[in-house]
DRENROFI-635628 format. One record per residue (C-alpha): residue in one letter; x, y, z; residue number from 0. Coordinates in nm, 3 decimals. Layout:
BEGIN
@aa = a; u = X; v = Y; w = Z; i = NUM
...
end
This chain:
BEGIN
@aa = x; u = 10.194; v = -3.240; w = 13.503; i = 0
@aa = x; u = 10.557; v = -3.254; w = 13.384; i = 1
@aa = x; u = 10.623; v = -3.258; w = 13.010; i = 2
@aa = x; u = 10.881; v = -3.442; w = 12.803; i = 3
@aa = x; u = 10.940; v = -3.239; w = 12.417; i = 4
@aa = x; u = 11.104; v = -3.366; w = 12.144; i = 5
@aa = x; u = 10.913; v = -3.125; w = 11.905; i = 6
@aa = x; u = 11.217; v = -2.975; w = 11.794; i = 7
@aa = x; u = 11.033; v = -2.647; w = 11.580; i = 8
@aa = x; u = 10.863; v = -2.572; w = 11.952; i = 9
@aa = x; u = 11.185; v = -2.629; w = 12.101; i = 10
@aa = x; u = 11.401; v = -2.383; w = 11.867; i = 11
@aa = x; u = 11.127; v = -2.083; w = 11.860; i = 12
@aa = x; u = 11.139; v = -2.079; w = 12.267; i = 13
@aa = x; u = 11.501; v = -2.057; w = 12.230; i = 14
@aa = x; u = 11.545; v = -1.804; w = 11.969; i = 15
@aa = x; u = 11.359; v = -1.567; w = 12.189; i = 16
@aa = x; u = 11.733; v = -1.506; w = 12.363; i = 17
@aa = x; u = 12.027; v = -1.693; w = 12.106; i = 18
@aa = x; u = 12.276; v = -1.601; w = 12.342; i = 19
@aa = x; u = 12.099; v = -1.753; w = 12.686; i = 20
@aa = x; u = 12.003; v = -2.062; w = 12.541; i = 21
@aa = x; u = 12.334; v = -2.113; w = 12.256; i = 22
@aa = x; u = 12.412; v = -2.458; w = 12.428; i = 23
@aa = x; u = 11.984; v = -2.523; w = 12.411; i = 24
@aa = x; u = 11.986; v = -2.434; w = 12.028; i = 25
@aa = x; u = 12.345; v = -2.634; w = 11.964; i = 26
@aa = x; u = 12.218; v = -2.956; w = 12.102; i = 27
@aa = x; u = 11.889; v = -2.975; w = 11.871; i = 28
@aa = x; u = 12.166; v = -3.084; w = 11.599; i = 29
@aa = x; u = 12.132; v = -3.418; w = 11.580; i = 30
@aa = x; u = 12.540; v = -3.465; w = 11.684; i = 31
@aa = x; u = 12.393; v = -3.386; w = 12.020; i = 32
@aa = x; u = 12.018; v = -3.431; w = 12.048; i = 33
@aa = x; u = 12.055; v = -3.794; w = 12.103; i = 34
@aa = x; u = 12.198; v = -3.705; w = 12.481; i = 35
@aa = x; u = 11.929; v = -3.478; w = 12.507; i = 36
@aa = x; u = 11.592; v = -3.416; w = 12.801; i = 37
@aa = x; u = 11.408; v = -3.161; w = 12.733; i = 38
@aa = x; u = 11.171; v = -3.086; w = 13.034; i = 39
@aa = x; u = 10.931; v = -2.801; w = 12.943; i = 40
@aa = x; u = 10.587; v = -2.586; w = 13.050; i = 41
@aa = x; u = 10.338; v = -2.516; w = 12.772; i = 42
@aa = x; u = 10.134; v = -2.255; w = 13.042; i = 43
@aa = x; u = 9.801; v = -2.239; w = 12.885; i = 44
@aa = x; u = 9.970; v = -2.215; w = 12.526; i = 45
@aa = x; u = 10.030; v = -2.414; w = 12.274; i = 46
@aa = x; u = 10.385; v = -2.260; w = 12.258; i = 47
@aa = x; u = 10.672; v = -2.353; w = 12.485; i = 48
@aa = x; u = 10.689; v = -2.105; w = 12.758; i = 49
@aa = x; u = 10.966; v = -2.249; w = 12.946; i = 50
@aa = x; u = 11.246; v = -2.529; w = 12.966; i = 51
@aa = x; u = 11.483; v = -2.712; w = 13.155; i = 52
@aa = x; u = 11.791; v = -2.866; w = 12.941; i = 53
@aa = x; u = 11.937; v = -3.238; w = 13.079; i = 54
@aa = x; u = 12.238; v = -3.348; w = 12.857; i = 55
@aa = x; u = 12.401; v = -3.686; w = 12.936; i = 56
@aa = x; u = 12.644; v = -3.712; w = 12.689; i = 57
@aa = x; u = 12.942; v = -3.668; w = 12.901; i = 58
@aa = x; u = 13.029; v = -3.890; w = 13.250; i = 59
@aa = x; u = 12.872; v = -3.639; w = 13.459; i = 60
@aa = x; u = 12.507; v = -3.540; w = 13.324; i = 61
@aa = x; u = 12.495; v = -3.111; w = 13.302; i = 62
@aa = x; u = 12.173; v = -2.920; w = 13.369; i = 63
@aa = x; u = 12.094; v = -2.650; w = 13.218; i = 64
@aa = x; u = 11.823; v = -2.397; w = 13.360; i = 65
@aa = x; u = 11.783; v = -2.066; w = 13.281; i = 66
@aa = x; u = 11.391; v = -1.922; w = 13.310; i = 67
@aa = x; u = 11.202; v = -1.679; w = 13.114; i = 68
@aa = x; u = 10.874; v = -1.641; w = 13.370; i = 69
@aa = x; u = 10.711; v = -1.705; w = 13.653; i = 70
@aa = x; u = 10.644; v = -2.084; w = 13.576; i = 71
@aa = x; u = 10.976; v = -2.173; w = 13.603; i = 72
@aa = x; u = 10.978; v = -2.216; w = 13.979; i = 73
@aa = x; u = 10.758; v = -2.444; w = 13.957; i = 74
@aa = x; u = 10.922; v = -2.636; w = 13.651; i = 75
@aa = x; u = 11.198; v = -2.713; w = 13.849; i = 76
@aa = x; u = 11.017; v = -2.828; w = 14.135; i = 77
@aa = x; u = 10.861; v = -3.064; w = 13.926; i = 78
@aa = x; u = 11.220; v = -3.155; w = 13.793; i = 79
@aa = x; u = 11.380; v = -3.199; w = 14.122; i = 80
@aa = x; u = 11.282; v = -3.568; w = 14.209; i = 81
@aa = x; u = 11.422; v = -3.658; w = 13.848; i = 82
@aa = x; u = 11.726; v = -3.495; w = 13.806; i = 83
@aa = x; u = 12.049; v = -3.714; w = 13.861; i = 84
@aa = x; u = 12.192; v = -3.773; w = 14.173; i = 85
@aa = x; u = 12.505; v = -3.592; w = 14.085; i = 86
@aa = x; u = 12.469; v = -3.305; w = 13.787; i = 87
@aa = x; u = 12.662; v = -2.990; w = 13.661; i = 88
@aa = x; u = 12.462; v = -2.700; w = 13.654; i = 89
@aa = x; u = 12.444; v = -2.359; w = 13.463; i = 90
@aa = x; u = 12.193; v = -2.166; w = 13.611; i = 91
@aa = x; u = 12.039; v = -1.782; w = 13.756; i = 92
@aa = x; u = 12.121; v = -1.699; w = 14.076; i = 93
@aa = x; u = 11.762; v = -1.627; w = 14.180; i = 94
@aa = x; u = 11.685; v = -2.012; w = 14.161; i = 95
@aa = x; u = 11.996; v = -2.148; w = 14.375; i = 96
@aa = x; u = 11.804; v = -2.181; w = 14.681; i = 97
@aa = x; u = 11.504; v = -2.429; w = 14.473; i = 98
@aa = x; u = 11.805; v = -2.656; w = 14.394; i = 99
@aa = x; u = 11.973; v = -2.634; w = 14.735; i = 100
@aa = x; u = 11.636; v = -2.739; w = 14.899; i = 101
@aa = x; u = 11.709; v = -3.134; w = 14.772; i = 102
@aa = x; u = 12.100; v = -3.129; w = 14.664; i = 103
@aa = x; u = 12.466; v = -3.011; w = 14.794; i = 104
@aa = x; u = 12.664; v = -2.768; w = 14.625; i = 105
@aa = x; u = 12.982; v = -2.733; w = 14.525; i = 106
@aa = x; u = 13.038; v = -2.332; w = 14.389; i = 107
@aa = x; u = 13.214; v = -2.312; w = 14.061; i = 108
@aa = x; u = 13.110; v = -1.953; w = 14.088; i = 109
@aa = x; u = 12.941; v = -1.663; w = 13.874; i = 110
@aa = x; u = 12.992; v = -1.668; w = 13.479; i = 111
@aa = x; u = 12.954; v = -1.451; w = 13.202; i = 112
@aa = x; u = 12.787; v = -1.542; w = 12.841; i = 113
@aa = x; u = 13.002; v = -1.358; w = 12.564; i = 114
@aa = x; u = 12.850; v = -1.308; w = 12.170; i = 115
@aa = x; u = 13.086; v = -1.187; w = 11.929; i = 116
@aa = x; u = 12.931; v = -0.864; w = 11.794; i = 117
@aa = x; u = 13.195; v = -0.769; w = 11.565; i = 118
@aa = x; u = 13.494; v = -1.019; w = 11.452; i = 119
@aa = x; u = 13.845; v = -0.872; w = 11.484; i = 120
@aa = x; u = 14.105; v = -1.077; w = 11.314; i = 121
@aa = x; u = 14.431; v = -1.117; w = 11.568; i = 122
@aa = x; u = 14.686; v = -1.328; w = 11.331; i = 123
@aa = x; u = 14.952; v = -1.083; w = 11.387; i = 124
@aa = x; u = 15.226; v = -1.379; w = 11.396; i = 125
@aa = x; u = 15.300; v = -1.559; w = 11.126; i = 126
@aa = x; u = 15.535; v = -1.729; w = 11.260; i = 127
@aa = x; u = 15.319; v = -1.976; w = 11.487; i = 128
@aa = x; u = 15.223; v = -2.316; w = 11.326; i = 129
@aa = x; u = 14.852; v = -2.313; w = 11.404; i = 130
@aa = x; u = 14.668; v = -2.633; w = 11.234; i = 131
@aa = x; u = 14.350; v = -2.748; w = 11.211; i = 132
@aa = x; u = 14.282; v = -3.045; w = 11.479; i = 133
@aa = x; u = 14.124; v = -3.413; w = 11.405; i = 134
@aa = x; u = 14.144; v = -3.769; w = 11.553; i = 135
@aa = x; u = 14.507; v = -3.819; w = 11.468; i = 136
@aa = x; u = 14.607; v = -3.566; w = 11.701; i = 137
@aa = x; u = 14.411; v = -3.695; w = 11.997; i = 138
@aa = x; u = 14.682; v = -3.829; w = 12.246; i = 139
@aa = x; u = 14.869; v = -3.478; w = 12.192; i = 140
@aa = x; u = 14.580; v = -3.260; w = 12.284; i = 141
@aa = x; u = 14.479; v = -3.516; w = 12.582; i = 142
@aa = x; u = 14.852; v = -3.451; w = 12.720; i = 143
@aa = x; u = 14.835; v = -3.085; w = 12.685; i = 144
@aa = x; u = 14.443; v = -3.104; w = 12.848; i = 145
@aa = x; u = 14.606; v = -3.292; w = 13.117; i = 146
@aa = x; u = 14.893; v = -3.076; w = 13.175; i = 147
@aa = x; u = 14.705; v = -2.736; w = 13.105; i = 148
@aa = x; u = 14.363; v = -2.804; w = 13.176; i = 149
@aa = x; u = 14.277; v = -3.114; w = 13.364; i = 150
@aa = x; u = 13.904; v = -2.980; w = 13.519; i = 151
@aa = x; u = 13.842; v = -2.979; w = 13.093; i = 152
@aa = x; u = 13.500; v = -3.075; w = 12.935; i = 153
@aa = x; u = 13.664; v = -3.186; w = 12.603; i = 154
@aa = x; u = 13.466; v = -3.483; w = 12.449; i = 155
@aa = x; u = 13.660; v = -3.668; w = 12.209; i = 156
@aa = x; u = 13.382; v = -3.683; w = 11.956; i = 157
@aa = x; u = 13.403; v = -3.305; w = 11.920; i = 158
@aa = x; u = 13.666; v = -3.376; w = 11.709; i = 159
@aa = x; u = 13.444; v = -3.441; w = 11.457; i = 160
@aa = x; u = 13.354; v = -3.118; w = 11.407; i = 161
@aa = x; u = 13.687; v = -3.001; w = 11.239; i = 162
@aa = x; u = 13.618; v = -2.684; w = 11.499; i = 163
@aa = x; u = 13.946; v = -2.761; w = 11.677; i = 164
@aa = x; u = 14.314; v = -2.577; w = 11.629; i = 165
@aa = x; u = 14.598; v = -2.596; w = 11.764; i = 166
@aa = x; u = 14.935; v = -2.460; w = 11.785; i = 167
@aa = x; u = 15.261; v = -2.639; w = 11.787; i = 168
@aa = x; u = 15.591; v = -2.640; w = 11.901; i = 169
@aa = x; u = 15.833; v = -2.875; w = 11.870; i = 170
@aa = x; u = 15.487; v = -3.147; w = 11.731; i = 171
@aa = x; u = 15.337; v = -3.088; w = 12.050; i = 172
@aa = x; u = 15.039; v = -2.886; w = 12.055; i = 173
@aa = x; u = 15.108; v = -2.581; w = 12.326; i = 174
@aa = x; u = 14.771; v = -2.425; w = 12.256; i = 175
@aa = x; u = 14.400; v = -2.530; w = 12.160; i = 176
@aa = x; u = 14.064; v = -2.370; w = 12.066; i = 177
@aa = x; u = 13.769; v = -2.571; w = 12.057; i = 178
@aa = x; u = 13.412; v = -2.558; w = 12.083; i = 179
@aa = x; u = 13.160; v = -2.708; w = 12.289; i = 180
@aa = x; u = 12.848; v = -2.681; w = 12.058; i = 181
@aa = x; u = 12.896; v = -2.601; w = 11.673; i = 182
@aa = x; u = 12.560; v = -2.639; w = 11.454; i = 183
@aa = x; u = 12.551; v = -2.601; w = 11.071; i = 184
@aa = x; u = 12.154; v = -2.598; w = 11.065; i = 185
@aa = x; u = 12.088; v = -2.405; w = 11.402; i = 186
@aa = x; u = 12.375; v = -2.192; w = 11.297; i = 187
@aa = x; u = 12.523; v = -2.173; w = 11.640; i = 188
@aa = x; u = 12.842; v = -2.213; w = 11.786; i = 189
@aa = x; u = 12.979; v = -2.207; w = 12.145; i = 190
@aa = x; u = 13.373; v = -2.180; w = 12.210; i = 191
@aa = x; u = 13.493; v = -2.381; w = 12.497; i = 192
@aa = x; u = 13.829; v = -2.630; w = 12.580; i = 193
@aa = x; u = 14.073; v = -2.333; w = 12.516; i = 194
@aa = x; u = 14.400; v = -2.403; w = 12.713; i = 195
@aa = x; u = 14.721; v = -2.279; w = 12.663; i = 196
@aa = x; u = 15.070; v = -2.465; w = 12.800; i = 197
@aa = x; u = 15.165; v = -2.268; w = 13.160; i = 198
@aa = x; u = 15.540; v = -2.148; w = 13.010; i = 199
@aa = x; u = 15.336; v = -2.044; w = 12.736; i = 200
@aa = x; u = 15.105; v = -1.793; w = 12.860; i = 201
@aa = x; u = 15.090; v = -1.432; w = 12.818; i = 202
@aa = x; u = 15.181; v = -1.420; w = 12.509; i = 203
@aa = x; u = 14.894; v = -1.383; w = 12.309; i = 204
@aa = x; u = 14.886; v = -1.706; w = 12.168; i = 205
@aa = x; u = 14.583; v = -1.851; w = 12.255; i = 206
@aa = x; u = 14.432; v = -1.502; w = 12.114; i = 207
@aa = x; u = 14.560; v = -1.584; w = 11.822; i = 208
@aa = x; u = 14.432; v = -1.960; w = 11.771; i = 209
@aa = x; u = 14.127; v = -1.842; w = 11.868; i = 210
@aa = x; u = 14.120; v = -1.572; w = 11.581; i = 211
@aa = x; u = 14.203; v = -1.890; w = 11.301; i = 212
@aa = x; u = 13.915; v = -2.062; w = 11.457; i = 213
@aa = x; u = 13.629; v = -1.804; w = 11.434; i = 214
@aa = x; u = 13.791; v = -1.736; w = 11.103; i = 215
@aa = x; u = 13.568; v = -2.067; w = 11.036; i = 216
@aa = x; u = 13.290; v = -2.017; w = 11.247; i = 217
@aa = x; u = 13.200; v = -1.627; w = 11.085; i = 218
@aa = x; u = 13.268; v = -1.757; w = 10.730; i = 219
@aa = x; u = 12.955; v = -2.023; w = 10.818; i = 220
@aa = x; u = 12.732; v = -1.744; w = 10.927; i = 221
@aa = x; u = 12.684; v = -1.857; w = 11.253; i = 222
@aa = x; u = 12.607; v = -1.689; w = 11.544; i = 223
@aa = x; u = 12.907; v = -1.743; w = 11.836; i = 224
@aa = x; u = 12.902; v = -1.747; w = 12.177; i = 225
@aa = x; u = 13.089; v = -1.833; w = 12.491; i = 226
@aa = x; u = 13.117; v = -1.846; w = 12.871; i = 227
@aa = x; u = 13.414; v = -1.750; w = 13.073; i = 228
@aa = x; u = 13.433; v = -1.717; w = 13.452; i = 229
@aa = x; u = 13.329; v = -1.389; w = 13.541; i = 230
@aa = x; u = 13.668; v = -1.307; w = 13.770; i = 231
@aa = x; u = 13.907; v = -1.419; w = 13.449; i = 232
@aa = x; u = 14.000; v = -1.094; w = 13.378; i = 233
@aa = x; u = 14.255; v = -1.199; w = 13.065; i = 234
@aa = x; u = 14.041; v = -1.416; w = 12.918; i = 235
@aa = x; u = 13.765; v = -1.131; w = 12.903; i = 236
@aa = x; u = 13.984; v = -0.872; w = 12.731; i = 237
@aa = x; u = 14.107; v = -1.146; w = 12.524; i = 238
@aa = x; u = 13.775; v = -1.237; w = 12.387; i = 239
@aa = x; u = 13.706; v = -0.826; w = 12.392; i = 240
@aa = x; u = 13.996; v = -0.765; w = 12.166; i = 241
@aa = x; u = 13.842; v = -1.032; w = 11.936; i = 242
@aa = x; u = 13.462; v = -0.863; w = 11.913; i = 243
@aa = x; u = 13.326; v = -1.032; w = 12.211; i = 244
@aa = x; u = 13.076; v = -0.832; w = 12.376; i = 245
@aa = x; u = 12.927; v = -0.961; w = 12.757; i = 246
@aa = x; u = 12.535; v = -1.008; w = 12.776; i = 247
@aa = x; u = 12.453; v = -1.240; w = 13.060; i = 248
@aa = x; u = 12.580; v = -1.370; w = 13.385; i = 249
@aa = x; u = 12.495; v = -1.633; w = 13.504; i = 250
@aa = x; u = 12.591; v = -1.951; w = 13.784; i = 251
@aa = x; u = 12.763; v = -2.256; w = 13.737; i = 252
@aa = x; u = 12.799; v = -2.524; w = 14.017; i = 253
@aa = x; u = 12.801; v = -2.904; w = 14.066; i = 254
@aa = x; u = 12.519; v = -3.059; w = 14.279; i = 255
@aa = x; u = 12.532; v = -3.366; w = 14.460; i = 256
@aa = x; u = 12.204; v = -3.501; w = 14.633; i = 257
@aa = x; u = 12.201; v = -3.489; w = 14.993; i = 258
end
């Protein structure tokens, strides 16, 4: 029988058995996310969760996240299948693509890697740049350079709230941004994500560099950080290298459609 949790001390001892795997699962027990939050799990024969499936719905298209620990998860996502939305974005481990592809179209977004920086290197080697701290006011500027720069983004508005945002301008528009997708100050978590950088402004470093100002933040709280990049984004990778990244997982993303 299928399982709904909201026991959130179950929920965050499953996931500390791999931080890294499961960063988004710990970010979104913070209640800034958990409202948006389905958490589909399998007890086994213990009282401890042995397994879950993530659903968030806080953006327009719902995201699924799935990543198994043992043998039960087959059969937790079978279980899952006749419930999930008709249309979802999916992280998940290649070894399970063929459970989802047995009810649901895909459309390949292709192989990913999770990052956790190991060991922060500061890259503010320019002073010159005006890098600044990001909130509501400068919403329509950072929607123009999303749209410009990075229309396929997953930027939420709300994040804004987190005062995890920075950007650097030129000329008061902002050329480059780094964001995050989760940031938790009781799970202690944080997951980049929404980093763009202007086209006739690339290869310079400068995204490096706002990058570097914002985990300035995130390593002064403590927190453990994380992020995914697509696995063939070769820049981005020695980017996030140069900064203390180090790769432990790869993983699949794709978008699923029923059929």
């Amino acid at each position: 029988m299928l399982i709904f949790s909201k026991d959130k001390q179950r929920l965050k001892r499953h996931f500390e058995k791999d931080v890294v795997l499961f960063s988004y699962h710990l970010g979104d027990l913070d209640d800034f996310y958990y409202p948006h939050c389905q958490w589909a799990v399998d007890y086994g024969d213990k009282s401890k969760i042995e397994d879950a499936i993530l659903v968030y719905t806080g953006n327009e298209v719902p995201a699924v996240l799935a990543f198994g620990l043992t043998e039960l998860f087959n059969g937790l996502i079978r279980e899952m299948l006749p419930l999930l939305p008709m249309k979802f974005y999916c992280h998940f481990q290649e070894k399970h693509r063929d459970l989802f592809l047995e009810n649901y179209k895909e459309t390949v977004l292709g192989s990913h890697i999770k990052m956790k920086l190991e060991n922060y290197q500061s890259i503010r080697t320019n002073s010159d740049l005006d890098i600044q701290q990001l909130d509501m006011s400068h919403l329509e500027l950072l929607k123009q350079l999303y749209s410009e720069a990075y229309p396929e983004n997953y930027f939420n508005e709300r994040m804004l709230g987190t005062g995890k945002y920075y950007g650097c301008f030129i000329d008061n528009e902002i050329i480059s941004v780094s964001g995050v997708h989760v940031d938790s100050n009781e799970y202690k978590i944080s997951v980049l994500g929404n980093i763009t950088t202007a086209e006739k402004y690339r290869g310079k470093g400068i995204s490096t560099q706002v990058t570097s100002r914002l985990l300035e933040d995130l390593t002064a709280d403590n927190k453990t950080v994380c992020l995914n990049v697509k696995a063939d984004n070769e820049p981005a990778i020695a980017s996030y290298t140069k900064l203390g990244f180090v790769k432990v997982h790869e993983y699949e993303e794709a978008y699923f459609e029923l059929k």
